[in-house]
N, C-alpha and C positions, 0 to 999 in steps of 0.2 A: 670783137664785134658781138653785140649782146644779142642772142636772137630773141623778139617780142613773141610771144605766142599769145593766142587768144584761141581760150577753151570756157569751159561752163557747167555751174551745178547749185542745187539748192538749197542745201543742209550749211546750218554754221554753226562751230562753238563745240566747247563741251566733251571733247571727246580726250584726255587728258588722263584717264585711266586704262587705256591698250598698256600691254605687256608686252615684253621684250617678244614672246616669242610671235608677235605682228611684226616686228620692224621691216622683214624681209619682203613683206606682202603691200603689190605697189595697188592694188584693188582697193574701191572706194571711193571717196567725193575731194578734192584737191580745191585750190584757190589758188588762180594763178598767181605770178610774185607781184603784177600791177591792181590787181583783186576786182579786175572788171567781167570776170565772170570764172566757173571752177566747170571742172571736167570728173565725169564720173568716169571709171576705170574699171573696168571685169575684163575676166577672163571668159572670151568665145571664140569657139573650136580650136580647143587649144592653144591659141595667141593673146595676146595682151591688146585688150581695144581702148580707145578713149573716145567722148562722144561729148561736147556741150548740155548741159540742163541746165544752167541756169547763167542771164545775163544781167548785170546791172542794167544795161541801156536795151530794154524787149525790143524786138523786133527785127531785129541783127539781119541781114540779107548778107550775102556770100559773093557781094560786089567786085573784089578783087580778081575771082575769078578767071583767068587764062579762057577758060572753057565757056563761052557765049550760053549756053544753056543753062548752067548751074549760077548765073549771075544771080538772080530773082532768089535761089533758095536759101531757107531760113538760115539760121547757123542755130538756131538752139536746135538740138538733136542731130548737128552734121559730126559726121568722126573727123577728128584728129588724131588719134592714134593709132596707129594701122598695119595689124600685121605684126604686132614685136613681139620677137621668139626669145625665150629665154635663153642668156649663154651660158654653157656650159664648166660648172666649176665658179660660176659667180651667181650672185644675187642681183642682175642686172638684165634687160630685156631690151634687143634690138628691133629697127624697123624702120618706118616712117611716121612722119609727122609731117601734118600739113597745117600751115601757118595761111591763115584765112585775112592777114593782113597785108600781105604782099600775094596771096593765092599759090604758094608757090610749098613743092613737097622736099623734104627736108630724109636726107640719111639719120637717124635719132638712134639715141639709146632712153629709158630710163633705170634711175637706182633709188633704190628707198634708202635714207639716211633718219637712224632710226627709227621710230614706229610713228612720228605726224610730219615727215617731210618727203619728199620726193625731186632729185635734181632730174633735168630735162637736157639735154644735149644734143645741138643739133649741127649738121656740114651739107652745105651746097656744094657736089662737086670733089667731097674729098679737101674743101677748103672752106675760109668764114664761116670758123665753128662757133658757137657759142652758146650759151642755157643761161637759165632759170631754175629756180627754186620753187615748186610749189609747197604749201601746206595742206594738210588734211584737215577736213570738217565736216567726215563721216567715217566711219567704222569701216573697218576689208568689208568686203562683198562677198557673200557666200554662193555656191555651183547654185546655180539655177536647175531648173525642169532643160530649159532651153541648153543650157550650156554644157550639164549634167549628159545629154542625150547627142550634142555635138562629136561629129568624127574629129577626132584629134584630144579629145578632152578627158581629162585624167580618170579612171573609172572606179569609181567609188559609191558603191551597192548602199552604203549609210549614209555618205554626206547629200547625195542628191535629193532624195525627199526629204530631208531636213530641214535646205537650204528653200524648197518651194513656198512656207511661209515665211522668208526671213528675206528675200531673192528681192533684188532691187525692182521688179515686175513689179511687185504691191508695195513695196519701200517701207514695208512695217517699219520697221528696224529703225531705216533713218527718219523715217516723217514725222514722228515726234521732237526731233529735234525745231522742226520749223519754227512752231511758232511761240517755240521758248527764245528762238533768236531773232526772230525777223528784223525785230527793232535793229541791231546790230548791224546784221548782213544786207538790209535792206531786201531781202527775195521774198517779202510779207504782200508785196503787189499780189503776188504771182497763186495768194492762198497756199494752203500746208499740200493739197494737192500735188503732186509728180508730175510735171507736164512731160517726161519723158521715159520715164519706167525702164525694162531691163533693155539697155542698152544692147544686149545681141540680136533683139529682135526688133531690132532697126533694118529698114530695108537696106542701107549702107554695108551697113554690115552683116548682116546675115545672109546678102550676095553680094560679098566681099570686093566691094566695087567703090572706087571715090571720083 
């Protein structure tokens, strides 16, 4: 059984010259395998998150919803990827995953296959497994201020202020990509603008709550 995900992000193209030593790093902008919208991916407080930014079809509501309150909210900037710890001894990261098309949360792994893919794997139950492939069409994501300063997050005195102009918060880094591709990716509606910046400091996420 395939499982459908729908996730989301706004960067396309282009990124064709990462080096082996990215392959293991599942951070960054993804296209899901149906490409109706990509999922940006960082690392906050120490776990693996994914979050919607960008959809083909705007306006997206979270209709499926189980939870009568969450029905009305947006999906661009709602996480799906939640909580995945890396396992030990592989280059793979467990958790949840919530699939906004049946509203329903999902046992997940992801794995990076080489440096522009990422398979998605998901079981209801311990049964009805199945994934997806997504693509990359942004660069890893470097430690934020945010995520640099997170309990659980790797402490690294040089890489955090480094990362604070390159940190998906201002999206230096990828927003240049926009609107060399718009035409392409079609996300040229939406301007070169980030309508959703550093993913950890989503209210979602940053009180670890879905």
């Amino acid at each position: 059984m395939r499982l459908a995900l729908y996730t989301g992000i706004i960067l396309a193209g282009g990124y064709t010259c990462l080096t082996p030593a990215l392959a293991a790093d599942p951070t960054g902008d993804w296209r899901v395998a149906d490409a109706v919208a990509n999922i940006r991916v960082a690392q906050c407080n120490g776990s693996m998150w994914g979050a919607v930014s960008w959809e083909k079809q705007p306006g997206g509501r979270d209709e499926n919803n189980p939870d009568a309150s969450k029905k009305t909210r947006p999906t661009l900037g709602m996480a799906t990827l939640i909580d995945m710890k890396k396992k030990p001894g592989a280059d793979q990261w467990e958790g949840q995953v919530y699939n906004a098309k049946d509203g329903q949360l999902y046992s997940a792994t992801i794995t990076p296959v080489g440096a522009d893919q990422l398979e998605i794997k998901g079981c209801v139950m311990g049964f009805l497994c199945g994934g997806e492939t997504w693509t990359r069409v942004g660069p890893p994501i470097p430690l934020s201020t945010a995520n640099a300063m997170a309990k659980g997050a790797p402490k690294s005195a040089g890489a955090a202020p480094k990362a604070t102009g390159a940190t998906v918060a201002a999206a230096p880094a990828p927003a240049p990509a926009v609107p060399k591709s718009a035409g392409a990716a079609k996300p040229g509606q939406k301007g070169a603008a980030d309508p959703v910046g550093d993913i950890c400091l989503l209210p979602e996420i940053a009180g670890f709550a879905h």
